[in-house]
PyMOL CGO cylinders between C-alpha atoms (Angstrom):
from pymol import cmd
from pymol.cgo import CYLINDER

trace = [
    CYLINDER, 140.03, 46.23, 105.30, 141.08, 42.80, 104.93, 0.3, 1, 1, 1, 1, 1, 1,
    CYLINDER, 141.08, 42.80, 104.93, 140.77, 39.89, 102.30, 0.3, 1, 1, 1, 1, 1, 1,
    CYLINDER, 140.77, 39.89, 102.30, 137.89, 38.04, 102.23, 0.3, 1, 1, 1, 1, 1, 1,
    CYLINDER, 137.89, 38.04, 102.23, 140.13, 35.04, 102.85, 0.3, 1, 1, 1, 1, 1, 1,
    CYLINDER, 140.13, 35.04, 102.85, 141.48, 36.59, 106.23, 0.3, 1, 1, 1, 1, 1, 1,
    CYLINDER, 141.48, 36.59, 106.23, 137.88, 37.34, 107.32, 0.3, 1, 1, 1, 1, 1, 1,
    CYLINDER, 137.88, 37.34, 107.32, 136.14, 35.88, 110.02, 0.3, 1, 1, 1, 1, 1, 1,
    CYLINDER, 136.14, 35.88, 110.02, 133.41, 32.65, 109.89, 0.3, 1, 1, 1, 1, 1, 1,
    CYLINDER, 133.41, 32.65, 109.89, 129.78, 33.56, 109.83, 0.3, 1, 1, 1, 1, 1, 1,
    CYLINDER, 129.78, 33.56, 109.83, 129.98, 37.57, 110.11, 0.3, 1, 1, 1, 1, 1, 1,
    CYLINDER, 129.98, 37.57, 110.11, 128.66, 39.73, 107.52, 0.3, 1, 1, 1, 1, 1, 1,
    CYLINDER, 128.66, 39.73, 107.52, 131.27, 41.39, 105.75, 0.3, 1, 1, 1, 1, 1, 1,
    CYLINDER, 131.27, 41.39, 105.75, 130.85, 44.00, 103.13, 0.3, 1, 1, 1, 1, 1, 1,
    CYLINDER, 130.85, 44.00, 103.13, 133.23, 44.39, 99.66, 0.3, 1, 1, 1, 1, 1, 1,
    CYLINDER, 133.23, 44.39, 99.66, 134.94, 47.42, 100.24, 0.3, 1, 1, 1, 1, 1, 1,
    CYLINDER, 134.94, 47.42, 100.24, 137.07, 46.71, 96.84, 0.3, 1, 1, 1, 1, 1, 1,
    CYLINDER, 137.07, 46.71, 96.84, 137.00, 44.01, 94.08, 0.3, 1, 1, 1, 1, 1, 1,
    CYLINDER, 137.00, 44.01, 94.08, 140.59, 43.48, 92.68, 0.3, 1, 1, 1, 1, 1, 1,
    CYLINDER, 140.59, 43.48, 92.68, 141.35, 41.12, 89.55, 0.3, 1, 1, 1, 1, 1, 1,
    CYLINDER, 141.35, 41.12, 89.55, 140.97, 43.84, 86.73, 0.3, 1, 1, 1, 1, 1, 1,
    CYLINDER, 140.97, 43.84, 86.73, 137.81, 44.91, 85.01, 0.3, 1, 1, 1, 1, 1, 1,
    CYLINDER, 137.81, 44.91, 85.01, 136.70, 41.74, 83.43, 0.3, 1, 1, 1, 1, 1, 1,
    CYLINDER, 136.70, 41.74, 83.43, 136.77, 40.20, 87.03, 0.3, 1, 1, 1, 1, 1, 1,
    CYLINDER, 136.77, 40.20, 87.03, 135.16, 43.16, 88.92, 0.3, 1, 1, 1, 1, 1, 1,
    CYLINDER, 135.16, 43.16, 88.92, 132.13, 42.89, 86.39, 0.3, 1, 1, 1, 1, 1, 1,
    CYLINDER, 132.13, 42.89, 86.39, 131.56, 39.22, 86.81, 0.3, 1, 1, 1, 1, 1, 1,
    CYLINDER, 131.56, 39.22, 86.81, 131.36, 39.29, 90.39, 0.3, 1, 1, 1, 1, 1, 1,
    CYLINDER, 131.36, 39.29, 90.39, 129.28, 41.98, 90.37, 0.3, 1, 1, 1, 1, 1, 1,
    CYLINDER, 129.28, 41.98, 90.37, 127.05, 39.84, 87.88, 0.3, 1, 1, 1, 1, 1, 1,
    CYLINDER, 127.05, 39.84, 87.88, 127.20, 37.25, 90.81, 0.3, 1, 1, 1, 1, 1, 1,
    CYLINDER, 127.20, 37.25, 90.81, 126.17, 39.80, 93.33, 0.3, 1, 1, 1, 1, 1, 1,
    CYLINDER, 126.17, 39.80, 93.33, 129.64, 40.69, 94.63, 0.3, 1, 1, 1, 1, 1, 1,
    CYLINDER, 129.64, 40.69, 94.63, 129.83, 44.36, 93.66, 0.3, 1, 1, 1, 1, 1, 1,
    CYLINDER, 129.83, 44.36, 93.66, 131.20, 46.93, 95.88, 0.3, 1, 1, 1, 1, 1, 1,
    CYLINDER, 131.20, 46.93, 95.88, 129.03, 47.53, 98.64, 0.3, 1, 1, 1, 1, 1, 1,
    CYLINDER, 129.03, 47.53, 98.64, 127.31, 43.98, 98.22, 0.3, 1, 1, 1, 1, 1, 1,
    CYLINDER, 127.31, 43.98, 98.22, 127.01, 42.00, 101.89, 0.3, 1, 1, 1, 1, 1, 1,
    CYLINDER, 127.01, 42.00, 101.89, 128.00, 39.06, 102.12, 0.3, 1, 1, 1, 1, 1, 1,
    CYLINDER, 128.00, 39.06, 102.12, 128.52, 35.96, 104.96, 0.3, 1, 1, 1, 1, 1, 1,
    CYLINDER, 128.52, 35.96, 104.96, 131.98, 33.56, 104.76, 0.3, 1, 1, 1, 1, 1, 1,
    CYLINDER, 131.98, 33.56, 104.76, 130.61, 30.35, 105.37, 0.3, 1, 1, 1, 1, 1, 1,
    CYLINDER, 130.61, 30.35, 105.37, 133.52, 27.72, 104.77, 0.3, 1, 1, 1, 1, 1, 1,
    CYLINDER, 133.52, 27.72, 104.77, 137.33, 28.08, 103.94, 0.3, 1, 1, 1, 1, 1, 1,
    CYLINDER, 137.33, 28.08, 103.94, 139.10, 24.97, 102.82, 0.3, 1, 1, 1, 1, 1, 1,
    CYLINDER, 139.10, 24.97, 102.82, 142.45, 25.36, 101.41, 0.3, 1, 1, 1, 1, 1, 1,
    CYLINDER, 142.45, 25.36, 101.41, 142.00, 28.33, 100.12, 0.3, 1, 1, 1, 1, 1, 1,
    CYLINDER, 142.00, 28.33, 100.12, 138.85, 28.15, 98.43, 0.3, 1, 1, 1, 1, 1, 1,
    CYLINDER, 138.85, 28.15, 98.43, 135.96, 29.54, 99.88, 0.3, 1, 1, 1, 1, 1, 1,
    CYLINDER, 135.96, 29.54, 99.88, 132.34, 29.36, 100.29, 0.3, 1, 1, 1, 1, 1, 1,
    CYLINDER, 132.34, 29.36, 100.29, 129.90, 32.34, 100.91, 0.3, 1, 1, 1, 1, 1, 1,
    CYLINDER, 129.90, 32.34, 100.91, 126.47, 33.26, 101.38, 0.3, 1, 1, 1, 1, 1, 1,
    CYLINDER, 126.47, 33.26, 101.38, 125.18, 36.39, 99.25, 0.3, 1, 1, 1, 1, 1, 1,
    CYLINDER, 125.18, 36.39, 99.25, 122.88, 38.70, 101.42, 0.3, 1, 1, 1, 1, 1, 1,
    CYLINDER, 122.88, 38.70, 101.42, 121.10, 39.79, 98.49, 0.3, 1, 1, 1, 1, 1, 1,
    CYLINDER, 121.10, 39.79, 98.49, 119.75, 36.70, 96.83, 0.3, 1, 1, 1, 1, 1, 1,
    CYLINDER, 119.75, 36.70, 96.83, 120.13, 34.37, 99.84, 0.3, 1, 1, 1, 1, 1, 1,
    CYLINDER, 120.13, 34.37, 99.84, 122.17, 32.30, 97.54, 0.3, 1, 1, 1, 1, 1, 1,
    CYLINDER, 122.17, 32.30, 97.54, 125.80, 30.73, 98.02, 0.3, 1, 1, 1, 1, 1, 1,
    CYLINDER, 125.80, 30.73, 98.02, 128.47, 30.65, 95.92, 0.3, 1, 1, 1, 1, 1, 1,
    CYLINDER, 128.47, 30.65, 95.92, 132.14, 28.64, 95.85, 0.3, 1, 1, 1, 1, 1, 1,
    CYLINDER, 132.14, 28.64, 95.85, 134.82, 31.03, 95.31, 0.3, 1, 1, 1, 1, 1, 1,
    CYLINDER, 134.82, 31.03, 95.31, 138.73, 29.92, 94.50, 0.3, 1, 1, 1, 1, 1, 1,
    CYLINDER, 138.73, 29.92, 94.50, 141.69, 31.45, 96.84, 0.3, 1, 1, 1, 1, 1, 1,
    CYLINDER, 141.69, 31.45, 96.84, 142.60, 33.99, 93.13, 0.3, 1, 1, 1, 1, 1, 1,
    CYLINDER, 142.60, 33.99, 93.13, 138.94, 35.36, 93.83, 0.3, 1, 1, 1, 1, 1, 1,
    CYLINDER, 138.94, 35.36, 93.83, 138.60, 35.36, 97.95, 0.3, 1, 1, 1, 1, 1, 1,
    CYLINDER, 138.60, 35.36, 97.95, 142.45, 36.95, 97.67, 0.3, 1, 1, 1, 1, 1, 1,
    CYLINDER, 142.45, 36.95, 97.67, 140.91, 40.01, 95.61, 0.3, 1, 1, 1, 1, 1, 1,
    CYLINDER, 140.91, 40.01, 95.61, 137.93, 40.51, 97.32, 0.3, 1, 1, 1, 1, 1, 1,
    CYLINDER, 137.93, 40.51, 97.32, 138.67, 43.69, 100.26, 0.3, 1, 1, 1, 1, 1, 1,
    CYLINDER, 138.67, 43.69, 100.26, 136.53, 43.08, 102.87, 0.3, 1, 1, 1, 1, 1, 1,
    CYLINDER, 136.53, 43.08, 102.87, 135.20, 44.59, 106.20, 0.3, 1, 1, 1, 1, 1, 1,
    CYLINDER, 135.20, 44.59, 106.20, 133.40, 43.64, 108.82, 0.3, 1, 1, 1, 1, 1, 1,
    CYLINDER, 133.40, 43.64, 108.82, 129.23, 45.11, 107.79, 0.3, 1, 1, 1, 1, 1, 1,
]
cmd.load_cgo(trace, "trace")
């Protein structure tokens, strides 16, 4: 278990744990990054990320707070 900002390019990883507090935890998981949700690091630029939900097919831009909270492992 790593953060998602440690994680490899283009592998599907899947949220083992979504830090940040409650308010956080329940607006990613409005965005599709719940626990259990896979998902695909696409781009990592200073910290800020961008990543490819599984679910929806859809990508999202992510600042280094969010990618730092988001536990990751390899799906």
């Amino acid at each position: 278990m790593f953060p998602l900002l440690s994680a490899p390019m283009n592998t599907k990883l899947k949220i083992l744990k979504s830090g940040g507090g409650t308010r956080m935890s329940k607006h990613l998981e409005s965005l599709g990054l719940g626990e259990g949700s896979v998902l695909t690091l696409l781009q990592e630029r200073d910290g800020d990320v961008i990543v490819r939900v599984m679910e929806g097919e859809s990508c999202l831009a992510l600042d280094q707070e969010v990618a730092m909270s988001l536990m990751v492992a390899e799906a």
